[in-house]
LODO-878149 format. One record per residue (C-alpha): residue number from 1; residue in three letters; x, y, z. Coordinates in nm, 3 decimals, padded with zeros to 5 digits. Example, Ala and Ser with C-alpha at 12.3 -4.5 7.8 and 13.67 -1.06 7.14 Angstrom:
2
R   n res      xx      yy      zz
R   1 ALA  01.230 -00.450  00.780
R   2 SER  01.367 -00.106  00.714
END
This chain:
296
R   n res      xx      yy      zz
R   1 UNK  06.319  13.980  13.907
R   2 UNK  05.971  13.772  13.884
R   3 UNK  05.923  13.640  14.285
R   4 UNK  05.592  13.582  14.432
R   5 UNK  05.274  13.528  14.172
R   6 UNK  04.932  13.376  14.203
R   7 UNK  04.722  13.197  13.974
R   8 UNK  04.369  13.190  13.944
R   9 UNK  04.082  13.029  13.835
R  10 UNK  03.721  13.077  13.832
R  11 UNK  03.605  12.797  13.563
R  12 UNK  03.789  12.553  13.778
R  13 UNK  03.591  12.200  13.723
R  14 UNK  03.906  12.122  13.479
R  15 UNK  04.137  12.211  13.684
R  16 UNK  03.997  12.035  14.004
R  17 UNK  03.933  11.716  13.857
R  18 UNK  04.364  11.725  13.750
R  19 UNK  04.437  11.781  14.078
R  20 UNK  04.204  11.520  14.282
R  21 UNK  04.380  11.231  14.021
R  22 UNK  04.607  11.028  14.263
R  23 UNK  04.859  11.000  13.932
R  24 UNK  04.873  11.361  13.915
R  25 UNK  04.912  11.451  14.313
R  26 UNK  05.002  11.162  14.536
R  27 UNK  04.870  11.370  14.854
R  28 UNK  04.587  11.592  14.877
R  29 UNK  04.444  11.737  15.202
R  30 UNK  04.112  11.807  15.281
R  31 UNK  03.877  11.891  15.553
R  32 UNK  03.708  11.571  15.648
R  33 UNK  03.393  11.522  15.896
R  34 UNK  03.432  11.234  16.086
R  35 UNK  03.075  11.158  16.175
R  36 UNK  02.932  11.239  15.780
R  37 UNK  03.246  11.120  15.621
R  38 UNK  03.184  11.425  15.419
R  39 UNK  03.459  11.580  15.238
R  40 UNK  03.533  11.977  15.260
R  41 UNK  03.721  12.227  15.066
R  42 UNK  03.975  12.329  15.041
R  43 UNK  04.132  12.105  14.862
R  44 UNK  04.541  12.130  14.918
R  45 UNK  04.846  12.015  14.778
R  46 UNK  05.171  12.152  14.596
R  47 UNK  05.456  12.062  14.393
R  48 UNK  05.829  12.211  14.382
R  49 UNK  05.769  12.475  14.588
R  50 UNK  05.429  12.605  14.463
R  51 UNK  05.144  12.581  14.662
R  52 UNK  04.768  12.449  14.492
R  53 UNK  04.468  12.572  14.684
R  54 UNK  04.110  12.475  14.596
R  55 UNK  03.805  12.627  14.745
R  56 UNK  03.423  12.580  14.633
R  57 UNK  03.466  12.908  14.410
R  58 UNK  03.781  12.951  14.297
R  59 UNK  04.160  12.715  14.220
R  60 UNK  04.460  12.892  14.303
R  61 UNK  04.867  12.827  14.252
R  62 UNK  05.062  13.056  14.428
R  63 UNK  05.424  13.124  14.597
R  64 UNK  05.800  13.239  14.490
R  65 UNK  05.861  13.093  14.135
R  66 UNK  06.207  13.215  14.263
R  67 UNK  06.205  12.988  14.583
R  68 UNK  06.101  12.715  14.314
R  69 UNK  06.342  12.738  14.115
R  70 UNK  06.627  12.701  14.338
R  71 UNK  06.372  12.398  14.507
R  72 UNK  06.422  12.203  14.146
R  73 UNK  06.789  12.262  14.105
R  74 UNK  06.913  12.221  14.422
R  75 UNK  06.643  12.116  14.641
R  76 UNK  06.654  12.440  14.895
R  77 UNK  06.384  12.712  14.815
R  78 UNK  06.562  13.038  14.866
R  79 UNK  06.517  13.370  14.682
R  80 UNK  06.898  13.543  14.837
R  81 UNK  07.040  13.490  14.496
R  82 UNK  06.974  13.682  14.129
R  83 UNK  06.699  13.513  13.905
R  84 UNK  06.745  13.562  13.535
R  85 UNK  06.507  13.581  13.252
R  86 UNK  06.656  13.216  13.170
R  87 UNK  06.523  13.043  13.502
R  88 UNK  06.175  13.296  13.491
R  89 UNK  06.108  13.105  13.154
R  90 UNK  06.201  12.740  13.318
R  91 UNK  06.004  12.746  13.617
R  92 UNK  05.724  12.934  13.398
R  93 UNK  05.745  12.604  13.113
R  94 UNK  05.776  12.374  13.406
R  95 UNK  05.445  12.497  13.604
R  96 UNK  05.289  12.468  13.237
R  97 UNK  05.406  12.112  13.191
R  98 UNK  05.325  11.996  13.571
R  99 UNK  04.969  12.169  13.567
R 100 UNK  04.660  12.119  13.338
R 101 UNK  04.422  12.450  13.204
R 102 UNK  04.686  12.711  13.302
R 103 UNK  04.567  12.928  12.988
R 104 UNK  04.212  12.952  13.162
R 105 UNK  04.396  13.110  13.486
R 106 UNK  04.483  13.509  13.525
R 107 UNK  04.757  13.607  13.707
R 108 UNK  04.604  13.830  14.033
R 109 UNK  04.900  13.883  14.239
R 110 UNK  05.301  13.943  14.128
R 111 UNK  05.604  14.039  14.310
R 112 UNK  05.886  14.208  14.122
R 113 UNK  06.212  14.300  14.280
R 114 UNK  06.629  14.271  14.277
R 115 UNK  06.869  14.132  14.519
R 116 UNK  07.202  14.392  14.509
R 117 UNK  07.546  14.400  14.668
R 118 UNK  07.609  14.682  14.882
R 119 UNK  07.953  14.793  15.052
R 120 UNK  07.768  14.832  15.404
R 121 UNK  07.537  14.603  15.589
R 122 UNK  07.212  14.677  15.410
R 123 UNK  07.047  14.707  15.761
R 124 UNK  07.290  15.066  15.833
R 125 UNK  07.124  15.175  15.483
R 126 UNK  06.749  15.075  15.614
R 127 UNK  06.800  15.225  15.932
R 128 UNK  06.993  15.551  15.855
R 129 UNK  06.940  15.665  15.505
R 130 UNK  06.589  15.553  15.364
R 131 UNK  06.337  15.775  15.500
R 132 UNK  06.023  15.810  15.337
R 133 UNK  05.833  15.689  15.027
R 134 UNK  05.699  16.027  14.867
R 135 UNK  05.581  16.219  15.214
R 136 UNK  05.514  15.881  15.381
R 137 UNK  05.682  15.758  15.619
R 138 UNK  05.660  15.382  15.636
R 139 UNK  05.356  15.173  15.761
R 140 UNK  05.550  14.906  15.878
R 141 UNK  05.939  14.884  16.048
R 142 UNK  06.065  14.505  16.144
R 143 UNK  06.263  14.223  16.066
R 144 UNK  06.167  14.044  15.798
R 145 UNK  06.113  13.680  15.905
R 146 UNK  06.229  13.726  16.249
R 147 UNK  06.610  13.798  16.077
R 148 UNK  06.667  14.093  15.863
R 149 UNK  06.596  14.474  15.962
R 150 UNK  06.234  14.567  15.696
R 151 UNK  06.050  14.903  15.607
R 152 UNK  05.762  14.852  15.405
R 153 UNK  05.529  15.111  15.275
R 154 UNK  05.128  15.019  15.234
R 155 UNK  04.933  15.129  14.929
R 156 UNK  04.612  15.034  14.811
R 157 UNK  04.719  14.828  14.534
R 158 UNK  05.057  14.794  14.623
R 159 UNK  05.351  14.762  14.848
R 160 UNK  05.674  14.893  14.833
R 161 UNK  05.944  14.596  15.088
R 162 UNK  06.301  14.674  15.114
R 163 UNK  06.481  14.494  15.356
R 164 UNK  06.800  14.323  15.426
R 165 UNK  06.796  14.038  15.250
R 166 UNK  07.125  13.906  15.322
R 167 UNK  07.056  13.922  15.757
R 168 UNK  06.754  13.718  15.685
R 169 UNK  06.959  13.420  15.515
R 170 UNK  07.240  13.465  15.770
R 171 UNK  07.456  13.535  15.480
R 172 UNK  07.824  13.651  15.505
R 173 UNK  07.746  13.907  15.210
R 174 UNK  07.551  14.241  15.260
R 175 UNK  07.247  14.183  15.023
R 176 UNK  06.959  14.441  15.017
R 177 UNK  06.612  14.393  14.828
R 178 UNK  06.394  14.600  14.676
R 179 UNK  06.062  14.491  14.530
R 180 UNK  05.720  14.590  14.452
R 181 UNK  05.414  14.399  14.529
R 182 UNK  05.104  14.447  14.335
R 183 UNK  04.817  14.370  14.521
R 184 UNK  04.540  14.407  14.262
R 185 UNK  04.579  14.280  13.955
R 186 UNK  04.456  14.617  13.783
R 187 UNK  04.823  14.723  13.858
R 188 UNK  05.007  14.523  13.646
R 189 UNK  04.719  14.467  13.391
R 190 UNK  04.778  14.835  13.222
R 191 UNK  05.124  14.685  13.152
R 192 UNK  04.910  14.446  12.892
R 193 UNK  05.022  14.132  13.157
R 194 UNK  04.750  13.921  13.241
R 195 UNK  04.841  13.566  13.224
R 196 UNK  05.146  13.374  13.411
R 197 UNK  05.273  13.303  13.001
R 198 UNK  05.330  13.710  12.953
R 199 UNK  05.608  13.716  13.221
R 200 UNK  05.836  13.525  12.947
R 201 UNK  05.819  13.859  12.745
R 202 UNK  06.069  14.082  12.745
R 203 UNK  05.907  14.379  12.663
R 204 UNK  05.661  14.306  12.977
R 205 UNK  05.940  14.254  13.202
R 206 UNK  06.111  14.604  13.095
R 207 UNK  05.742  14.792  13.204
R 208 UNK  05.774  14.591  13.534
R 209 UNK  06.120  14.757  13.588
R 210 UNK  06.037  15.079  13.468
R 211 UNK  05.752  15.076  13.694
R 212 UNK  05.991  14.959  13.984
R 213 UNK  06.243  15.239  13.942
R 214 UNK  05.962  15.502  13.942
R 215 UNK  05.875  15.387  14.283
R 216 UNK  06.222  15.396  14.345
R 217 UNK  06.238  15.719  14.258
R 218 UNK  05.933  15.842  14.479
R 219 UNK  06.135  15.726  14.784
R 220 UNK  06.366  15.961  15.074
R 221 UNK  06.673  15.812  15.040
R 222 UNK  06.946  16.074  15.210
R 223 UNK  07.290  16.053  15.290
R 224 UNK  07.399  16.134  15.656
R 225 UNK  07.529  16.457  15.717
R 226 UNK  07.752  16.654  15.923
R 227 UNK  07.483  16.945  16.093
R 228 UNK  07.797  17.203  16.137
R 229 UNK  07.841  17.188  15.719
R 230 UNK  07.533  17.285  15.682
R 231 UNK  07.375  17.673  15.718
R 232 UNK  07.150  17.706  16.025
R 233 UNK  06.854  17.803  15.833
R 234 UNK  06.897  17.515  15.578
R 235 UNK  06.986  17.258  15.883
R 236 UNK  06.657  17.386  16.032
R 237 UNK  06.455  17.299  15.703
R 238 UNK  06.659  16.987  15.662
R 239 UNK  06.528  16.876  16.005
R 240 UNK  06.178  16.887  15.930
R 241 UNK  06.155  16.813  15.605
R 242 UNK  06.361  16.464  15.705
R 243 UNK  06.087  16.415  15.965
R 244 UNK  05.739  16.190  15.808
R 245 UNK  05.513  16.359  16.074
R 246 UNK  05.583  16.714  15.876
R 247 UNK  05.454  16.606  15.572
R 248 UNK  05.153  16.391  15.718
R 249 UNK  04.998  16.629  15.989
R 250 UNK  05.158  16.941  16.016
R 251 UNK  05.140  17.059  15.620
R 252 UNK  04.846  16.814  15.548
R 253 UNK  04.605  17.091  15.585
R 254 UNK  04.780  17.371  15.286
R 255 UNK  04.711  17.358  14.973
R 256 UNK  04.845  17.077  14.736
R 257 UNK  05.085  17.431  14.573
R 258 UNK  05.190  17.500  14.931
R 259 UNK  05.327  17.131  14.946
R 260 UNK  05.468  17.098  14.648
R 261 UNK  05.662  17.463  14.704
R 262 UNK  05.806  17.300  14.993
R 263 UNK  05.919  16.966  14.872
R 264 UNK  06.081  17.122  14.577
R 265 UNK  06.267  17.341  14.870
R 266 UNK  06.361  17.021  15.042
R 267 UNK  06.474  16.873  14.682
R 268 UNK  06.663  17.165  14.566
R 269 UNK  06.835  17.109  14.975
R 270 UNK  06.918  16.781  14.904
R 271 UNK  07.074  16.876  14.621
R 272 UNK  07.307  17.182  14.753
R 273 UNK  07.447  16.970  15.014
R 274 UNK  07.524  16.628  14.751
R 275 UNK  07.298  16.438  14.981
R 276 UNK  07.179  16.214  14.743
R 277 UNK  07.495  15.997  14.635
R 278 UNK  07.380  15.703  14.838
R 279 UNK  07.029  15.710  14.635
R 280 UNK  07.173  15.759  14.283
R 281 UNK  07.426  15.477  14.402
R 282 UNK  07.169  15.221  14.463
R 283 UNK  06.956  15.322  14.171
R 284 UNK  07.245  15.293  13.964
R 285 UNK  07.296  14.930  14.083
R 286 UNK  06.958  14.827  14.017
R 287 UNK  07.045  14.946  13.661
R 288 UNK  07.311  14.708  13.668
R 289 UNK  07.119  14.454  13.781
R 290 UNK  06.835  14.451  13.588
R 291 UNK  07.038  14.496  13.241
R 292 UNK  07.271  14.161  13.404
R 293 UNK  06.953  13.950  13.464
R 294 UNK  06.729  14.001  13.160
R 295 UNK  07.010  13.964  12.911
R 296 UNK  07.069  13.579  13.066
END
């Protein structure tokens, strides 16, 4: 569920003077001048997989408290496998028992998201079914890593990654994420979470996931079809509604009516051909998923 987050703190003398303790953190790096012997910010360092960055403004922990969890139970920081509510509370009580002043930080960045078994190599679902998010088409098309076919779609305050998660890790399973990524706090903040302590509620968690299957939602996900089942005229619709460029340039300039008239024909197509059964088959694993991991 809970992957990347990032702590921050603007009152940070506390906080600093924790970290520059040799008891606390046996290595800290810094930007030294040779010729002043002055010492520079940042200040950097880390512990089980969490990275601790301090600048002359602000103190910051940040990275996957997923990856850290696997880091302090089996010493490998991966993310491939599922994350319950059990090990978001452990590595949540942990970072409070390794740090100092964690109340005085605000949580500014979050990642929520699911790793899910799929029949097919997730990659095949990437490349041939998932299509657009809304009218978008995606802003970015990759592998994720180097390993790991990726379509991510850019927003101003967040991101919307699904890639094959399984090709990245070289598994032997076919693994597929899907996971949002707030980029300004404001996002998650009209949730009511603010602070790296409200993750271990619940009721926070559920607004993260209903938030993440509304995005879901928003996205093009279409089975593929066989063009001589379908009617000429509706094949001829099909192809351009299927196609991003429609929806960004060529109806850009109607009316917000005129566009919504015309997704709600491409819908209502989606519909009369059962083009949808790969969508409402991930979305209905995601279900699964998310019922599996908060209830352990």
């Amino acid at each position: 569920m809970v992957d990347f987050v990032r702590l921050s703190w603007r009152d940070k003398a506390i906080f600093e003077n924790f970290v520059c303790q040799e008891e606390n953190f046996e290595e800290l790096h810094t930007l030294f001048n040779l010729h002043t012997s002055e010492i520079k910010y940042p200040y950097v360092t880390g512990f089980s997989g969490m990275d601790v960055r301090i600048t002359e403004k602000r103190a910051y922990v940040y990275n996957s408290i997923h990856k850290a969890y696997n880091q302090l139970g089996s010493g490998v920081g991966h993310n491939h496998n599922d994350f319950a509510y059990s090990g978001i509370c452990f590595v949540i009580d942990h970072i409070n028992k390794k740090l100092i002043d964690v109340d005085n930080s605000n949580l500014t960045q979050l990642e929520f998201g699911f790793n899910i078994k799929v029949p097919i190599p997730a990659e095949e679902i990437i490349n041939n079914n998932l299509l657009m998010h809304k009218t978008n088409g995606p802003n970015h098309v990759r592998l994720f890593n180097g390993r790991g076919k990726l379509k991510q779609f850019d927003h101003y305050n967040y991101v919307l990654k699904i890639y094959d998660k399984g090709r990245q890790y070289n598994l032997t399973e076919n693994i597929l994420r899907f996971e949002v990524r707030f980029m300004k706090a404001k996002e998650f903040q009209k949730f009511g979470i603010f602070k790296l302590e409200d993750l271990k509620d619940k009721h926070m968690l559920r607004k993260l996931f209903k938030n993440l299957i509304q995005r879901f939602d928003e996205l093009v996900i279409i089975d593929q079809f066989d063009e001589s089942s379908i009617e000429p005229l509706d094949l001829s619709k099909l192809n351009k509604y299927n196609n991003p460029y429609y929806w960004e340039t060529t109806i850009k300039k109607y009316s917000a009516t005129t566009k919504m008239r015309h997704f709600n024909d491409y819908s209502e197509l989606l519909n009369k051909y059962n083009l949808l059964t790969t969508k409402i088959y991930i979305r209905e694993l995601l279900l699964e998923k998310y019922l599996e991991l908060i209830n352990f």
